[in-house]
C-alpha positions as CSV (number, residue, x, y, z in Angstrom):
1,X,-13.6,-77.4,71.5
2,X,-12.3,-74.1,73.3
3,X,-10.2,-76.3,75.3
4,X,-8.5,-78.0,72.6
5,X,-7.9,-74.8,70.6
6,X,-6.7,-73.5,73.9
7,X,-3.8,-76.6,74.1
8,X,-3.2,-75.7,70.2
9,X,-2.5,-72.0,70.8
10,X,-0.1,-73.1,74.2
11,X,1.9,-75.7,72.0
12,X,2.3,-73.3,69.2
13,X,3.8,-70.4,71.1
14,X,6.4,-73.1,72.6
15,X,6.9,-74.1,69.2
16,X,7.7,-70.8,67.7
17,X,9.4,-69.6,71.1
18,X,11.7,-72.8,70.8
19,X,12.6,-72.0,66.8
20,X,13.5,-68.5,67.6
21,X,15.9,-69.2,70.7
22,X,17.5,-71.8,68.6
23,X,17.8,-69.6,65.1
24,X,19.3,-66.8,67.5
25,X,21.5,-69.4,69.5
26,X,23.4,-71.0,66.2
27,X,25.8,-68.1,65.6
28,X,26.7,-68.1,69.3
29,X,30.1,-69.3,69.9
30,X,31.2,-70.8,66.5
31,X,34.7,-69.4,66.6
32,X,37.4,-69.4,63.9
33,X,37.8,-73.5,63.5
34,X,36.0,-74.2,60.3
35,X,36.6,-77.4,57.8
36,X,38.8,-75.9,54.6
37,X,36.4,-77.6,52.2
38,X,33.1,-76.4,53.0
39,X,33.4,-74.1,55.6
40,X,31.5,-75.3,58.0
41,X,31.8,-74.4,61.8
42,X,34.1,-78.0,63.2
43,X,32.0,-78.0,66.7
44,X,28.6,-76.0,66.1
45,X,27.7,-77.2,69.6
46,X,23.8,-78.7,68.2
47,X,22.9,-80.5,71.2
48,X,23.9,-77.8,73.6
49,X,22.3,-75.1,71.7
50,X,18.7,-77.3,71.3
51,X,19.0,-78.0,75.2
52,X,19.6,-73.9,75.5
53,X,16.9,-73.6,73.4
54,X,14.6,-75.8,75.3
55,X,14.9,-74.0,78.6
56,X,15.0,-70.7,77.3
57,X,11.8,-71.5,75.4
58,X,10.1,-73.1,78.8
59,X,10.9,-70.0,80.5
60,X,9.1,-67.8,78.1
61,X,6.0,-70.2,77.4
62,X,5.7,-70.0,81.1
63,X,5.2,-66.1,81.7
64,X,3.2,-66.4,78.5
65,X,0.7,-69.4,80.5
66,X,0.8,-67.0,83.7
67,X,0.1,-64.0,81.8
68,X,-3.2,-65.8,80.6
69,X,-3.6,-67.0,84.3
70,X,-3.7,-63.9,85.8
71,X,-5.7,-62.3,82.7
72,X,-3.3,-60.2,81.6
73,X,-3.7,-61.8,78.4
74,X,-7.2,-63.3,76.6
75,X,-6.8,-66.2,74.3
């Protein structure tokens, strides 16, 4: 049971890792080209920004594992 609320805790900080480097990603590099009707940025760059978002999250949900490795941190 300790081991499966363990995994829980380790997929939930990628989770919310992941959310945050993409919410801070989206406003990066939008420019000035937006459609007249709505607004809306013309290239917003989604796929590059969730792929960003993906490494930039592994990174951090990996000194977060080693930290509880090393017992810097207790879960």
């Amino acid at each position: 049971m300790i081991a499966f609320i363990h995994g829980v805790v380790l997929f939930a900080t990628y989770a919310v890792a992941w959310f945050l480097s993409l919410f801070c990603l989206l406003p990066v590099g939008l420019g000035a080209e937006t459609d007249p009707d709505t607004g809306a940025p013309l290239s917003p760059m989604l796929g590059r920004k969730a792929l960003l978002a993906t490494v930039i999250a592994a990174v951090l949900w990996g000194v977060f594992y080693l930290l509880i490795v090393f017992k810097v941190l207790d879960l």
